[in-house]
C-alpha positions as CSV (number, residue, x, y, z in Angstrom):
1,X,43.2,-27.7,26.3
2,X,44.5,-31.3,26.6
3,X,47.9,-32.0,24.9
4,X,46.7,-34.6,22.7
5,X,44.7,-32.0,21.1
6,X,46.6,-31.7,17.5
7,X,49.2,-29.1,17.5
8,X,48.9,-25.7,15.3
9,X,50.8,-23.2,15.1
10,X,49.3,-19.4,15.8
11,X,45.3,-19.0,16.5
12,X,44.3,-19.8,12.4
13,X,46.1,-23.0,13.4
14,X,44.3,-23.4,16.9
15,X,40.9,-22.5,15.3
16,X,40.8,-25.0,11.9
17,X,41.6,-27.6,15.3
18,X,38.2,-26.6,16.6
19,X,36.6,-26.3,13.7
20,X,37.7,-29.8,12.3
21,X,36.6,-31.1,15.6
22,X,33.1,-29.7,15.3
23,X,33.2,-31.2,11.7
24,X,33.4,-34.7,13.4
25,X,30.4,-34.3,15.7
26,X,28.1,-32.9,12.7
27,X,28.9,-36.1,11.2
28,X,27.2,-38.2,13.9
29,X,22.8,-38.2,12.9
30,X,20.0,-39.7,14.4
31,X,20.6,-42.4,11.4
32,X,24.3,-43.0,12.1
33,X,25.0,-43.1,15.3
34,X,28.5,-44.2,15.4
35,X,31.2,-43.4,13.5
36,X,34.7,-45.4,12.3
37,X,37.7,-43.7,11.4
38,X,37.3,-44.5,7.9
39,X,34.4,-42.6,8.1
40,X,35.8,-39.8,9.1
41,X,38.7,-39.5,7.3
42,X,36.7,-40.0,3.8
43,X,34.4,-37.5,5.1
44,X,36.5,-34.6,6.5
45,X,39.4,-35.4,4.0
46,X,41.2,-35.2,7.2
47,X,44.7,-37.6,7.4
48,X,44.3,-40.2,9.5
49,X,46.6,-39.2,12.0
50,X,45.1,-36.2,12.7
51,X,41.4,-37.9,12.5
52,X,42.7,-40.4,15.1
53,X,43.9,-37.6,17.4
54,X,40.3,-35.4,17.4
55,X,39.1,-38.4,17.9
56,X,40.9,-39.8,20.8
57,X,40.8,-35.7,22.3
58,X,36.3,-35.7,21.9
59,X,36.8,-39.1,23.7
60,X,38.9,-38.1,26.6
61,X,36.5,-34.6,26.6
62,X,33.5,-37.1,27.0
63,X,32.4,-35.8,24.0
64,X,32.1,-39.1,21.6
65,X,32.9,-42.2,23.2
66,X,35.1,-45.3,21.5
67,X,32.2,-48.7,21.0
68,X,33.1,-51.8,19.2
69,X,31.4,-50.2,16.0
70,X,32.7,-46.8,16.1
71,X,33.0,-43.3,18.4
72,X,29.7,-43.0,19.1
73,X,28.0,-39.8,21.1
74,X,29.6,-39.4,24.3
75,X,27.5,-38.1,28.0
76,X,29.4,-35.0,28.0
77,X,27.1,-33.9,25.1
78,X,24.5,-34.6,28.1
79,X,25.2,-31.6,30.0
80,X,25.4,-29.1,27.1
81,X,22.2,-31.0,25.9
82,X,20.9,-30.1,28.9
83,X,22.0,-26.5,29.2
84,X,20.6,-26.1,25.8
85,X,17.3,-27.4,26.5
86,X,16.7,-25.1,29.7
87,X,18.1,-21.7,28.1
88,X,16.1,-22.4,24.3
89,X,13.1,-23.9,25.9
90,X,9.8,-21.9,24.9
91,X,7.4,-20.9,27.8
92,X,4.6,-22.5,28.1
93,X,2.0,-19.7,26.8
94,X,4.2,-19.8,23.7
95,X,4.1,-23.7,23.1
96,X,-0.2,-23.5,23.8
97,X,-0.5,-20.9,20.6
98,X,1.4,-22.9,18.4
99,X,-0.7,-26.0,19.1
100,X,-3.6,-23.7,18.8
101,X,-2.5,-22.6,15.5
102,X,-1.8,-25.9,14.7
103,X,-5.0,-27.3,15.5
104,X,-6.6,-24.9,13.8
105,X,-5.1,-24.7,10.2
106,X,-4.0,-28.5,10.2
107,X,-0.7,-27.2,9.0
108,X,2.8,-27.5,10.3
109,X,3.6,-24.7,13.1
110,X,7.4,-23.6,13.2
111,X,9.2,-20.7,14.8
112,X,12.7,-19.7,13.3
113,X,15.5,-17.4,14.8
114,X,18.3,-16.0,13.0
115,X,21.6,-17.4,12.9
116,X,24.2,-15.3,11.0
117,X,23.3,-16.4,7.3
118,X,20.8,-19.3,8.4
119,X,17.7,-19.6,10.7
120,X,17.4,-22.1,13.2
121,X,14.2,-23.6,14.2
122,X,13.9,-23.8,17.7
123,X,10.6,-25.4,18.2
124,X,7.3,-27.2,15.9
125,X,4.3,-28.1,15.9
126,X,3.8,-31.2,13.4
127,X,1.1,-31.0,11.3
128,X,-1.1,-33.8,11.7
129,X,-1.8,-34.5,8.1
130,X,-0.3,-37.7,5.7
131,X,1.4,-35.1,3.1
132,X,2.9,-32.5,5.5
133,X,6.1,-30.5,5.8
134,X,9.0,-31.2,8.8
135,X,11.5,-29.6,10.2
136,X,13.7,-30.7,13.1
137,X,14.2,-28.6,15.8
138,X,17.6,-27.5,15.5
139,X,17.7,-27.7,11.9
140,X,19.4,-24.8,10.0
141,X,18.2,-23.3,6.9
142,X,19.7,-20.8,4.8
143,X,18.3,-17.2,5.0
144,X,18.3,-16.8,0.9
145,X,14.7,-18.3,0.0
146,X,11.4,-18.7,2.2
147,X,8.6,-17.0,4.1
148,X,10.3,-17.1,7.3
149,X,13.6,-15.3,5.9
150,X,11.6,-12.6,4.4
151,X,10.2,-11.2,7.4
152,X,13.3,-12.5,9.4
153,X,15.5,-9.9,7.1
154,X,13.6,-7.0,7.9
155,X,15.8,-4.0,9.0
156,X,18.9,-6.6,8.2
157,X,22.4,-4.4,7.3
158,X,23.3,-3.8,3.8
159,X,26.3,-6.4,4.5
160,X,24.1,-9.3,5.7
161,X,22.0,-9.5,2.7
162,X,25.1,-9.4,0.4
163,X,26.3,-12.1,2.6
164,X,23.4,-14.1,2.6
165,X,23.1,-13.4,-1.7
166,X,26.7,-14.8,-1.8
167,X,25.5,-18.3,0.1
168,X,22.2,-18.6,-2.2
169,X,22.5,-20.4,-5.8
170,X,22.2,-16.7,-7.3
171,X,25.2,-15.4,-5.8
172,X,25.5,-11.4,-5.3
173,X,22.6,-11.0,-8.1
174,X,19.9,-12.2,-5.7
175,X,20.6,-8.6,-3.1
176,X,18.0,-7.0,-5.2
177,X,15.8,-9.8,-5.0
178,X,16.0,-9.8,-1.3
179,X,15.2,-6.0,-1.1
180,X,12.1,-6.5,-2.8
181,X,11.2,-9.4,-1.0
182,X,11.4,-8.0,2.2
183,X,10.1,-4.6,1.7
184,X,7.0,-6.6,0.5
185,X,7.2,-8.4,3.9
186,X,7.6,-5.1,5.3
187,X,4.4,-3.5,3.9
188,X,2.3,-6.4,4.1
189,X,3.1,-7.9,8.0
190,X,3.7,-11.4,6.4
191,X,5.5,-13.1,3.7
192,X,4.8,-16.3,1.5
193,X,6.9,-18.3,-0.5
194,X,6.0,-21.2,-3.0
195,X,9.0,-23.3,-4.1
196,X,11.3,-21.2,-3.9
197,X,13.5,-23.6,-1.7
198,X,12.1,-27.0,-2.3
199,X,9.4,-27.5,-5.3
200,X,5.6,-28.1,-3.9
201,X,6.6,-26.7,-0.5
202,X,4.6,-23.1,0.5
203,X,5.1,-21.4,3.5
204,X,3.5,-18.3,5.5
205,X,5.7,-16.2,7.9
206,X,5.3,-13.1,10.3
207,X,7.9,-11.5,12.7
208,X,7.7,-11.3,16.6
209,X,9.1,-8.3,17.3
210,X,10.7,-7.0,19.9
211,X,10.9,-3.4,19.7
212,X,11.0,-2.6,15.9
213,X,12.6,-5.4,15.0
214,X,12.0,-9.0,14.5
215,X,13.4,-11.6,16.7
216,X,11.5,-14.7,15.3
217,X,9.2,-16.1,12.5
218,X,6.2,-17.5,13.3
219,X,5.5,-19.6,9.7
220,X,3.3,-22.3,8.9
221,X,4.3,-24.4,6.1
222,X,2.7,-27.1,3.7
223,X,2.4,-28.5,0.5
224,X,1.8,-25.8,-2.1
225,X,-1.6,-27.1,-3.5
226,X,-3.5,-26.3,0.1
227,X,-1.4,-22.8,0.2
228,X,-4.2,-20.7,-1.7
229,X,-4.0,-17.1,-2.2
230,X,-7.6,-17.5,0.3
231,X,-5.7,-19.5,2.6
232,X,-2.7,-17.6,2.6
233,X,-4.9,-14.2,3.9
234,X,-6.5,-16.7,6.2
235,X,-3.0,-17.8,7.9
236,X,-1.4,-14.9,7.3
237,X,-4.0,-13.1,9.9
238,X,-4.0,-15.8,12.1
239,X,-0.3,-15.8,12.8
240,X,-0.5,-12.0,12.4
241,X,-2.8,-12.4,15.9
242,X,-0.2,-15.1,17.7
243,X,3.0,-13.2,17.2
244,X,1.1,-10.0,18.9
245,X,0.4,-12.1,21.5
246,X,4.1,-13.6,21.8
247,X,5.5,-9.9,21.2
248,X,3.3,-8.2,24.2
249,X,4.6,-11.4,26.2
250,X,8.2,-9.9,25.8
251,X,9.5,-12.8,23.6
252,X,13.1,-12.2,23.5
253,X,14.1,-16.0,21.6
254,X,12.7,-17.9,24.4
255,X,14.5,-16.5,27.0
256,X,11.4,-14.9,28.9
């Protein structure tokens, strides 16, 4: 690593480095583009010292790069951007079912992988209604509420759902809750949740399996007051039908 990286003493040290410099990046949004070193050391709680030195290190790493209004996004994040788009970019058989499903129910289309205690969503299809639910690809949600963490926790270890329990609002009280949430899942094929993250927002998932397990949820998601328990069964099959498809494909995260 470069020497202006701040020093540490033993890995914990070396690791809190990396961490607080991953800390800077997140800060950076499609709504602040730039950031000042006020910024960051209000934000991080960082001393400036050490702010100033992550920063000046993700500058000479390409990383961010120093404007006249702040460090903004650098072009080395081009080339990881780029790496990141060919290895998580969905094939095209995949993309054509969620606009068909899209199309079809008017809803929004969204398909979820797990990441530890989170899922990521790695691709959408926007509904095309005024009232309608988004997600970014790339955002992460927690695992501890929703459709799509239902069916995403099938077959999860014992340790994972305590894990994810201890990240919810609930603490270690919600395990049980998550056991019978996704033995229901289980049983039925799908899952559907209403509110249970955000008020007014309902959601219907199903796994793409690979092998026994699920990889992925396939969910469509709305505003609770179109999510009826006739809708739901209507969805429900519909996305039952696509993730079969994606499944007998060999969908292995969009890899294939």
């Amino acid at each position: 690593m470069p020497s202006n990286i701040p020093a540490a003493s033993g890995e914990g040290g070396g690791v809190r480095s990396v961490q607080r410099a991953f800390d800077i990046l997140s800060l950076l949004t499609e709504d602040r583009r730039s950031l000042t070193i006020r910024e960051v050391v209000d934000e991080t709680g960082l001393a400036k010292t050490t702010a100033l030195r992550l920063l000046q290190t993700l500058e000479h790493l390409g990383l961010l790069w120093a404007t006249p209004k702040g460090f903004a996004a650098g072009p080395g994040l081009w080339r990881w951007a780029h790496l990141a788009r060919t290895v998580w970019e969905l094939p095209p058989e995949t993309v054509q079912l969620m606009r068909e499903l899209g199309a079809r129910h008017r809803e929004t289309v969204n398909l979820y992988v797990p990441r530890d205690t989170c899922r990521v969503c790695i691709a959408q299809q926007e509904s095309p209604q005024p009232l309608r639910h988004v997600v970014r690809v790339g955002d992460e949600l927690p695992l501890w509420a929703g459709a799509s963490s239902k069916v995403l926790l099938i077959e999860a270890p014992e340790r994972l759902l305590v894990r994810v329990a201890r990240s919810s609002p609930y603490g270690e009280a919600h395990v049980p809750t998550l056991r019978a949430w996704i033995g229901q899942a289980a049983h039925d094929g799908y899952a559907a949740s209403h509110g249970e993250r955000e008020p007014g927002l309902s959601a219907v998932a199903v796994p793409v399996a690979r092998g026994t397990g699920p990889v992925a949820a396939l969910t469509l998601s709305g505003p609770t007051v179109r999510f009826t328990a006739e809708r739901v069964r209507e969805f429900a099959a519909d996305l039952r039908e696509a993730a079969k498809r994606m499944s007998e494909r060999g969908f292995d995260h969009p890899l294939t």
